[in-house]
N, C-alpha and C positions, 0 to 999 in steps of 0.2 A: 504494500500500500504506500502511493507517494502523495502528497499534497502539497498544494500551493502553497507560494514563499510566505502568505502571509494568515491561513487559515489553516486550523486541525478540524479532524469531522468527531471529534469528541470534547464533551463541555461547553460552558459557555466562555464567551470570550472575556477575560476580563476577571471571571471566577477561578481559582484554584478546584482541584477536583476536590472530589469527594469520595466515598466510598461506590456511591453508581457509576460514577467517570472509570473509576477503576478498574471495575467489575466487566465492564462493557470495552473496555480496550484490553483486559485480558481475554475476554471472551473470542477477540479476534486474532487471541494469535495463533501460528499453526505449526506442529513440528514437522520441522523439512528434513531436519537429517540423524544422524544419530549419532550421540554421546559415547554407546555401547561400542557399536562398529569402528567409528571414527577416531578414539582416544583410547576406552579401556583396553580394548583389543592389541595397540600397541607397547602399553602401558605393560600390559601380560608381556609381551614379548622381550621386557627388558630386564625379566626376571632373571636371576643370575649375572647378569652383566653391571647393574643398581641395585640397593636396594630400595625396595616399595614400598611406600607404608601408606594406610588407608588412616586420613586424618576428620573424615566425617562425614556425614551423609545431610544431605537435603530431599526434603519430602513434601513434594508440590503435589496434591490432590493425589492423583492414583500413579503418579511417576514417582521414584526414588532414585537419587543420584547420588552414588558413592564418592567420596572425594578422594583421589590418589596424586599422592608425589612422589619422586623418585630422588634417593639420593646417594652420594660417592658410597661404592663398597667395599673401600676402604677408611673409612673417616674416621679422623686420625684428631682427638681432641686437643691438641697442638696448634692444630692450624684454624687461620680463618675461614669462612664462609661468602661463599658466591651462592646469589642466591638468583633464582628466573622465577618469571613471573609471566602466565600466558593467560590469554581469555577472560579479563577478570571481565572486559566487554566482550560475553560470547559473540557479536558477531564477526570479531575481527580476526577474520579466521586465520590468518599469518602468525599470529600470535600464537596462538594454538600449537601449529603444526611445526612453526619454528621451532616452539621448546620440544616438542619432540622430537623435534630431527635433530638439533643438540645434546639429547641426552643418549639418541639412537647410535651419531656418529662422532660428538667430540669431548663426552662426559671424561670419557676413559684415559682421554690423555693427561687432565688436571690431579690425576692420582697421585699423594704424596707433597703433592704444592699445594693446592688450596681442596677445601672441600665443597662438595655442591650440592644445594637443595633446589628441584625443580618440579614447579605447580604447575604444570600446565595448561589447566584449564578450572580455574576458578570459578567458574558460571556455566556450569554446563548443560542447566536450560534454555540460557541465553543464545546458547552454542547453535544447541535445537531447533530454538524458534529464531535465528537470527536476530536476536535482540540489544538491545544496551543495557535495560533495566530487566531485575528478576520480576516474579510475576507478583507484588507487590508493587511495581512499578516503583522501586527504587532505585539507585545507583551506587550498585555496589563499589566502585569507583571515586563515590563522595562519601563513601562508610567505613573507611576504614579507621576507627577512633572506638575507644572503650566503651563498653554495650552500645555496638554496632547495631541498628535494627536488622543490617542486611546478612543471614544466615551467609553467605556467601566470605564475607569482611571476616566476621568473628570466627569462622573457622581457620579460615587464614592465619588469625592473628592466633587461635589457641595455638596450632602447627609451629607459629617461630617463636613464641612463649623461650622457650627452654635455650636457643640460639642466637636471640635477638642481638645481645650484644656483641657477638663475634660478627656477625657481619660487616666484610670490607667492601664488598661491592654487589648491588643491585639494580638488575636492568628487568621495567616492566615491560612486554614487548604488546604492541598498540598499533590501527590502523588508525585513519584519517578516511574514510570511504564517502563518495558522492552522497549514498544514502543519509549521513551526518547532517544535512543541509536539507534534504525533501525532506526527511524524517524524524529524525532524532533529533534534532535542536527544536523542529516546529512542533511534537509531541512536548519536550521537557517546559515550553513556554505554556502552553496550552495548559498544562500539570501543575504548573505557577501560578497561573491565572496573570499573566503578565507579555507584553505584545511581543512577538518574534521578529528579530533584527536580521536581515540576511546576510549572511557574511560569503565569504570566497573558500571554495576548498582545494587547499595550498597544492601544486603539481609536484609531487616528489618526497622524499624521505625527509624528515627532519628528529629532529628529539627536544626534550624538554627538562630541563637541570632545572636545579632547587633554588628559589630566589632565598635562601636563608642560608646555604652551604654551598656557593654557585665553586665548580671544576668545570671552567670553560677549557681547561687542556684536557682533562680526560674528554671531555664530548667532542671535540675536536677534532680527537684520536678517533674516536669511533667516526665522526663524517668521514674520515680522512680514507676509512677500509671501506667503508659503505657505498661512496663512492665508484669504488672500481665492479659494485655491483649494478647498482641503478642510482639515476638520478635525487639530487639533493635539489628542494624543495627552495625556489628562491622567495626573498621577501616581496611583502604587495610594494605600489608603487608607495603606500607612509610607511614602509620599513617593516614589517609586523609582517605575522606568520598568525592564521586564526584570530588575530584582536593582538597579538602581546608581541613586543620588539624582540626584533633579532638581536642577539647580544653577540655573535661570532657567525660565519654562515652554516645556516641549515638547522641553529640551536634558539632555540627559547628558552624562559623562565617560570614555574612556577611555584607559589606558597604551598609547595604539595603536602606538608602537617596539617595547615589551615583546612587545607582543602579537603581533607579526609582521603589525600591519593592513594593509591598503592605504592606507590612510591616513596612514599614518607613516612612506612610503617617499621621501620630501621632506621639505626643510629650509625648507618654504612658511610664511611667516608665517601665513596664514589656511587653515584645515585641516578639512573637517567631512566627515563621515557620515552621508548622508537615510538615511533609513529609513520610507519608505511603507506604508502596511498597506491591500491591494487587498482586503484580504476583507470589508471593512467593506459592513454594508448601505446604507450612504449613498454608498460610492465605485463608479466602474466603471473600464474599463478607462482610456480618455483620460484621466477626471480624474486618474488615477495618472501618466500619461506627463507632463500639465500642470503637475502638482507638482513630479516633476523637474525640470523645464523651468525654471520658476518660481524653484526652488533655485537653481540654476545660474547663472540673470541677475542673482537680488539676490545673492549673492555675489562671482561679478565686477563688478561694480557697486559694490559696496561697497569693495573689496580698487582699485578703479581712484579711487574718490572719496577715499580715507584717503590714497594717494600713499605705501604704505611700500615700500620699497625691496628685491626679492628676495635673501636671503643670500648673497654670495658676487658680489655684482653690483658 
């Protein structure tokens, strides 16, 4: 379903929902693919090579979704922690499939240097129905903060409870998709009770560092590999990427604590945000999972060459 720049077909305009708003746009949504096939079933496959652990389940009406992460199987309580983060917006399917094709083909090389925890698919209704928000129409994305309402957040955060403060580097991986702009911005307005502004959705890769702990050289380093994959997202004509200034090219800043990001649920010194954009005539599917991917290695990579020491270590 797409709608005009400047109308939703649910609510009134001007009103915030309510529980009928809600009820009647979850009513509409539909599962297109599946959770089971498309993630556990890989997930299974990495048995013996990671280990697995199943950190919770979510229980939407007659669907159950088991939560799985995978991590080094070797972890060595010495070292610091790299941590991934895929799906927390099931629709962004790169996200997803990136962490898994990271923990498929390059977990195993980080053995004995750092250790790694990867979620890959946070939301994995969201995944289903192609969504942003769980079926509460929340964002789990703006939940991550102590008694999270969003089941999705608070499991998250039970899972790094015990590792939080080893964490040296964390990268949430994130699309940018056309749909952002017919859909998902004009729904969350609509959800507001507040008017939708149309903005531009940025052509190319970018990322988003922490306006409270900004490492304009580690994101840097990451444009700088991502790069030799697909293109890096230039600024609009006032400088800005989505509403917020470019601080280096291809990088932005966000309050991601304030904001309840995923990204700001660690006290990691090296912290970033991809953000792919699959819709691009030049991208296709792979070269979206390789960017991830790409993201990923030059930032542990970077966070392993610098040698800064995890907070609390």
């Amino acid at each position: 379903m797409t709608v005009s720049a400047r109308t939703y077909p649910i609510g009134t305009p001007g009103v915030p929902w309510g529980e009928t708003e809600r009820s009647a746009w979850l009513a509409q949504r539909e599962h297109l693919r599946s959770y089971e096939s498309d993630v556990l079933s890989v997930i299974q496959g990495l048995q013996g090579r990671c280990t697995v652990i199943r950190y919770g389940q979510l229980d939407y009406g007659t669907r159950h979704y088991p939560l799985y992460a995978v991590k080094s199987a070797g972890w060595r309580h010495d070292l610091p922690v790299a941590l991934v983060t895929g799906g927390v917006h099931g629709y962004e399917t790169s996200g997803v499939h990136g962490a898994l094709r990271f923990a498929q083909e390059h977990m195993a090389r980080y053995e004995g240097r750092i250790n790694i925890v990867v979620a890959p698919c946070v939301s994995p209704w969201g995944y289903e129905t192609i969504q942003r928000w769980n079926p509460q129409a929340l964002d789990p994305n703006r939940s991550f903060r102590h008694n999270s309402p969003a089941g999705e957040s608070a499991a998250l955060l039970r899972l790094l409870a015990s590792v939080h403060e080893q964490v040296l580097v964390h990268v949430d991986l994130h699309e940018t998709t056309d749909t952002d702009e017919s859909e998902f911005r004009p729904a969350l307005a609509a959800r507001d009770g507040v008017a939708f502004v149309p903005d531009v959705i940025p052509d190319g890769f970018y990322l988003v560092d922490d306006t409270e702990t900004p490492h304009t050289d580690f994101q840097s380093a990451i444009i700088e590999a991502v790069a030799r994959v697909t293109h890096i997202a230039p600024p609009d004509p006032q400088g800005r990427i989505i509403g917020a200034p470019v601080v280096a090219p291809g990088v932005i800043q966000y309050a991601t604590r304030r904001l309840g990001l995923c990204a700001g649920i660690t006290d990691a010194v090296f912290r970033s945000t991809t953000e792919v954009y699959p819709d691009s005539p030049t991208a296709n599917p792979e070269q979206c999972i390789q960017a991830q991917v790409t993201a990923l290695r030059a930032a542990i990579d970077f966070a392993l060459a610098h040698g800064a020491e995890p907070r609390g270590a």
